[in-house]
C-alpha positions as CSV (number, residue, x, y, z in Angstrom):
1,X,63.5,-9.7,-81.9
2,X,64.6,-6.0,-81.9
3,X,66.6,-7.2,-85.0
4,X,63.1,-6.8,-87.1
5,X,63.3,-2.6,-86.6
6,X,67.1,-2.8,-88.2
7,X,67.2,-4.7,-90.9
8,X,67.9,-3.1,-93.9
9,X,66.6,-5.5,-96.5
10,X,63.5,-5.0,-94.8
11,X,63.8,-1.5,-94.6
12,X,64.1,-1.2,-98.1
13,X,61.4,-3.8,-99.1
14,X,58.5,-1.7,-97.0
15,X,59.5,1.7,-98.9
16,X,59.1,-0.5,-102.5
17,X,55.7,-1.9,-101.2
18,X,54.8,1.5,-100.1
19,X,56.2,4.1,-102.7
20,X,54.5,0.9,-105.5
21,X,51.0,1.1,-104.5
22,X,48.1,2.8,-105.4
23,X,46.3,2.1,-102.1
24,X,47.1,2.2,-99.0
25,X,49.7,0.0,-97.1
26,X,48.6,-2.4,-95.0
27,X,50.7,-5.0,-93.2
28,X,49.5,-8.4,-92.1
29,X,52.2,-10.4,-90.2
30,X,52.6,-14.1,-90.3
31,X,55.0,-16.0,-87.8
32,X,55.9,-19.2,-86.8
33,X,55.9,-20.0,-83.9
34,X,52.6,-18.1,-84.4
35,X,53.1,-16.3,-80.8
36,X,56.2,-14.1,-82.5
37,X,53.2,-12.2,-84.6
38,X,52.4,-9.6,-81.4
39,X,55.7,-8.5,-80.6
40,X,57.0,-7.9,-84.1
41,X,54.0,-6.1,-84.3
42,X,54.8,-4.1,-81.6
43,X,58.1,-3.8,-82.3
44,X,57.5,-2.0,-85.7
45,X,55.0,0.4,-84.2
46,X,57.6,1.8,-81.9
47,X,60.6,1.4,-83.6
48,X,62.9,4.6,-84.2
49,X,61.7,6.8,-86.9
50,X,64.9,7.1,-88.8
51,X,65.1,3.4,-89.2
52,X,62.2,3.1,-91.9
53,X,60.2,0.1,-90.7
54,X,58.3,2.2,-88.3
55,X,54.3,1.5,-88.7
56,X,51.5,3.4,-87.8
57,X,48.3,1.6,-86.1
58,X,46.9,1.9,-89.3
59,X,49.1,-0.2,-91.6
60,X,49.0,-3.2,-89.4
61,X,46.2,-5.8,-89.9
62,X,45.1,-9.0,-88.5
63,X,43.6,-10.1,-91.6
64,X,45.1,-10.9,-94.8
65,X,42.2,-10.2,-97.0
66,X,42.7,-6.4,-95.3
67,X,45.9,-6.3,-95.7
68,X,48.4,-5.3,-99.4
69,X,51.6,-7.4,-97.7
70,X,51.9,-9.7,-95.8
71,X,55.6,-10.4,-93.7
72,X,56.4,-13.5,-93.2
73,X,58.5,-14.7,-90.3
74,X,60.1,-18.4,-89.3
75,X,62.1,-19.1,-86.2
76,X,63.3,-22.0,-84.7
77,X,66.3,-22.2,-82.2
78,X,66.3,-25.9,-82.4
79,X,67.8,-26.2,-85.6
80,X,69.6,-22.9,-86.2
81,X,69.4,-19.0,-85.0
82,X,68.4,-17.7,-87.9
83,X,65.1,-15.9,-88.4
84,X,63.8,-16.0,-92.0
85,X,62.0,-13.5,-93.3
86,X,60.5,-12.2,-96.3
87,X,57.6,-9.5,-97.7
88,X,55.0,-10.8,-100.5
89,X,51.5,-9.4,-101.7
90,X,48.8,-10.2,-100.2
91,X,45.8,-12.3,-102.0
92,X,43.9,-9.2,-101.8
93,X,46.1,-7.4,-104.3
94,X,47.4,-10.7,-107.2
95,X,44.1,-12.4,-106.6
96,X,43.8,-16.3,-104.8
97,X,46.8,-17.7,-106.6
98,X,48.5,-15.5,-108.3
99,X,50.5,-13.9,-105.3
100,X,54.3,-15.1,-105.6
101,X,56.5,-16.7,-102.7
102,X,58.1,-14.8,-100.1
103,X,61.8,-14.4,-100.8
104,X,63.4,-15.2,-97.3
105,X,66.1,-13.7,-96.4
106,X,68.1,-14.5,-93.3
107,X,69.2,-12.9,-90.6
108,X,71.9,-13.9,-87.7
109,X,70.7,-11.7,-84.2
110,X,74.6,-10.8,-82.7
111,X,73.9,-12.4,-79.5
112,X,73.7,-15.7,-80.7
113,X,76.4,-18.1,-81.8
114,X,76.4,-20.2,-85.3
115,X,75.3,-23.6,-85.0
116,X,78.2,-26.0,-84.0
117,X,77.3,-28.6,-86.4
118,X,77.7,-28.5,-89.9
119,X,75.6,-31.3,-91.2
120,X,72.2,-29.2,-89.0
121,X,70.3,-28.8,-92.8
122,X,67.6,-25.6,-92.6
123,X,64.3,-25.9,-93.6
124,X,63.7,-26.0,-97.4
125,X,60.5,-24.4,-96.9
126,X,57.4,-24.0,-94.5
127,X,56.1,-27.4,-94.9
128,X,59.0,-28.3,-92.8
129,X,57.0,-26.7,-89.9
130,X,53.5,-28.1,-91.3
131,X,54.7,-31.2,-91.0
132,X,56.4,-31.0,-87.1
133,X,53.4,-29.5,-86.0
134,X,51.4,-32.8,-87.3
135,X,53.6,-34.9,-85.5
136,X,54.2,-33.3,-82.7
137,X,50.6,-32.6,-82.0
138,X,49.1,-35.3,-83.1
139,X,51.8,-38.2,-84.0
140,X,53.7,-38.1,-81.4
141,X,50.1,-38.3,-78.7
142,X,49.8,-42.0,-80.4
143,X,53.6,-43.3,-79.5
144,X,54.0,-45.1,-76.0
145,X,57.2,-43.2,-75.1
146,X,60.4,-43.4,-76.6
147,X,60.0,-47.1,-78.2
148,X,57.8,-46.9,-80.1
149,X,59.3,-43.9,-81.5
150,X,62.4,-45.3,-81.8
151,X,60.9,-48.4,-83.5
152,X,59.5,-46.1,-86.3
153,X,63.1,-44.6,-87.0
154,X,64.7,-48.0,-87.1
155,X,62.0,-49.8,-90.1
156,X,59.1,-47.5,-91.0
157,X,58.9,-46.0,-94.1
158,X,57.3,-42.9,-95.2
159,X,55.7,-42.1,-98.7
160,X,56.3,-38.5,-99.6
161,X,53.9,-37.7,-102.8
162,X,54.1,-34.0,-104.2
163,X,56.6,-33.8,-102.4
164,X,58.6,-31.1,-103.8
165,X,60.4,-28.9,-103.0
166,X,61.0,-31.0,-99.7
167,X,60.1,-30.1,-96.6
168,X,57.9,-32.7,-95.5
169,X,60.3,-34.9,-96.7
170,X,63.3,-33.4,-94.6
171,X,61.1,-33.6,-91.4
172,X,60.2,-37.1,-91.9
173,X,63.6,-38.2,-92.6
174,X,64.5,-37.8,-89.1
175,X,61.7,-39.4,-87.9
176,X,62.0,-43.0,-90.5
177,X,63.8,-45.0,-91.7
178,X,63.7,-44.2,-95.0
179,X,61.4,-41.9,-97.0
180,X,60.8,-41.5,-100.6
181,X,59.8,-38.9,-102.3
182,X,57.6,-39.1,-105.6
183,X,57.0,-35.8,-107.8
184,X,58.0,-34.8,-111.1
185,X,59.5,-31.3,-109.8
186,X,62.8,-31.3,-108.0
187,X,63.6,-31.4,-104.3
188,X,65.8,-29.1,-102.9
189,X,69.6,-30.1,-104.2
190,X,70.3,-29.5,-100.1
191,X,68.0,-32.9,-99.3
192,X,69.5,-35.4,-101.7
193,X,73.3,-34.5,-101.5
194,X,72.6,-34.8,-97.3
195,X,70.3,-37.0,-96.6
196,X,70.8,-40.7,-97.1
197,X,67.8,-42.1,-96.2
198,X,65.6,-40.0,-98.8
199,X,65.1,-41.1,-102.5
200,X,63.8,-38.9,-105.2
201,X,61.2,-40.9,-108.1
202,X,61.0,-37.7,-110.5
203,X,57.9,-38.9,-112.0
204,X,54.4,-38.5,-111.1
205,X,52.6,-41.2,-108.7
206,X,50.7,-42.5,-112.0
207,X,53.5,-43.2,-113.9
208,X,54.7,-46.5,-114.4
209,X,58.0,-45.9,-113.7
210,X,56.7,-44.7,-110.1
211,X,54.8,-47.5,-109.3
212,X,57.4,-49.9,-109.9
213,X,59.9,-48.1,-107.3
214,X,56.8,-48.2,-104.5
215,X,56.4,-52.1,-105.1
216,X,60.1,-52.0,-104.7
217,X,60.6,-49.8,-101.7
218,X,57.0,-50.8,-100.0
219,X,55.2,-51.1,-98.2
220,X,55.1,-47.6,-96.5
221,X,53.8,-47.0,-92.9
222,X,53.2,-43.3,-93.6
223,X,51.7,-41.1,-96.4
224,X,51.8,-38.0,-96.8
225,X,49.7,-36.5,-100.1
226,X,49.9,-32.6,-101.1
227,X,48.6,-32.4,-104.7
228,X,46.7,-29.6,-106.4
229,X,42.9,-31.7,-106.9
230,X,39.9,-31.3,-105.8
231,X,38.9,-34.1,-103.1
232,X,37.4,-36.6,-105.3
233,X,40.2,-36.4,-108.0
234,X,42.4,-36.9,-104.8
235,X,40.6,-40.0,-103.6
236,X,40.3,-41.4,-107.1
237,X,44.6,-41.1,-107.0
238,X,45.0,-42.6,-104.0
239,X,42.7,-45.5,-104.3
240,X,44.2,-46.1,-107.4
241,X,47.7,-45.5,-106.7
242,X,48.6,-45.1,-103.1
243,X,46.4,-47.3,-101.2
244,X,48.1,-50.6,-102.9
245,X,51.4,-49.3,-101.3
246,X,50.1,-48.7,-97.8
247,X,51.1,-51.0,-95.2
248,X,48.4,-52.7,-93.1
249,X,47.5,-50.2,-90.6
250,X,49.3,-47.1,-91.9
251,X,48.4,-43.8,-91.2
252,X,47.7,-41.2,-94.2
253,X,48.3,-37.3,-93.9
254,X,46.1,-35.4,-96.7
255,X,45.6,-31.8,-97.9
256,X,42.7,-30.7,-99.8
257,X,42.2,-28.4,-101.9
258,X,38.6,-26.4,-101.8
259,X,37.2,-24.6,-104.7
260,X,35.9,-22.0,-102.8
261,X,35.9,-22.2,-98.5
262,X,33.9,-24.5,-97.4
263,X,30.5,-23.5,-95.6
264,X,31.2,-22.7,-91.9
265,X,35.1,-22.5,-92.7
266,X,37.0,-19.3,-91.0
């Protein structure tokens, strides 16, 4: 990952963030797989002077709410040898939601070779990673070995809802038979001109024209549900327009979204 201390987008990015500020710089890093976040660390608080991305002990922090940026980093050799990376404000300067999306940029280390297949699709965004951690921890401990996975590629659907821009959707399409996707945003143009075995309803889940594609392509044996309401107004929408969709036995994957942190939270 010595790749981080020469990069010269990111060079340039840190002496904006700095040279913009009124306060100090302080750098909070924020890597998947999560164990990357030590040695970038280390590798920008050693790295050559003259390169620019040199930190001092200082400007590094293991908090978020300390820290003015925050660099984010994704990896995964599976699917391709890029690492992504981008630099955004932290929370503690925009406020809660006001801080925009990282703007990843990619970056191909020389000792690896491009990825031999053509149709290999990379992530449309971090949810991709959400959503194979879900199922590898905790989906995956529920299947009896390789038929029963199998079995869920061959005739289980998934139901994707706010699903754009994709990413849970792209992971689940290679783990079902079919998903579809229901949000009135776009998905990624990447997902539908690839994947066969995704369909976009461009309408929200209480629309009419929505529910008439679930009673179509239902029932589903997975549900995923990333909305922006508060827990009751997300039990009141799926009671009223998921659950009727849900096959018997199905298993359902929900975010909430907490007013303030909820007592005891860290």
């Amino acid at each position: 990952m010595g790749w981080v201390a020469f990069s010269p987008e990111l060079r340039q990015a840190l002496k904006t963030a700095r040279s913009s500020l009124s306060r100090s710089f302080c750098l909070k890093i924020s890597a998947f797989p999560k164990n990357m976040e030590v040695a970038i660390g280390e590798i920008l608080l050693t790295a050559p002077v003259a390169q620019g991305c040199r930190l001092e002990e200082k400007e590094l922090s293991p908090s978020a709410s300390q820290a003015s940026h925050v660099l984010h980093v994704v990896h995964s050799p599976e699917w391709s040898p890029l690492f992504y990376y981008g630099l955004t404000q932290s929370h503690s300067l925009t406020g809660p939601t006001s801080a925009p999306p990282p703007s990843f940029l990619s970056f191909l280390p020389p000792s690896f070779e491009k990825p031999s297949s053509s149709s290999s699709l990379p992530p449309v965004s971090r949810a991709y990673f959400k959503m194979r951690e879900i199922w590898e921890e905790r989906l995956e401990e529920g299947m009896e070995g390789g038929r029963e996975e199998e079995m869920w590629k061959k005739d289980r659907k998934a139901l994707d809802v706010g699903a754009s821009p994709g990413g849970w959707t792209q992971y689940l399409s290679d783990k079902l038979s079919q998903v579809v996707a229901v949000d009135g945003a776009s998905l990624h143009p990447s997902l539908l001109s690839s994947l066969s075995n995704v369909r976009h309803v461009p309408y929200r889940i209480q629309a009419e024209e929505a529910t008439e594609v679930l009673k179509e392509e239902g029932p589903f044996h997975l549900v995923c549900v990333d909305i922006n309401l508060f827990p009751q107004g997300a039990a009141d929408l799926i009671l009223q327009h998921v659950f009727p969709h849900m096959a018997h036995h199905a298993l359902l994957i929900l975010t909430l979204k907490f007013p303030r942190k909820p007592t005891g939270a860290r």
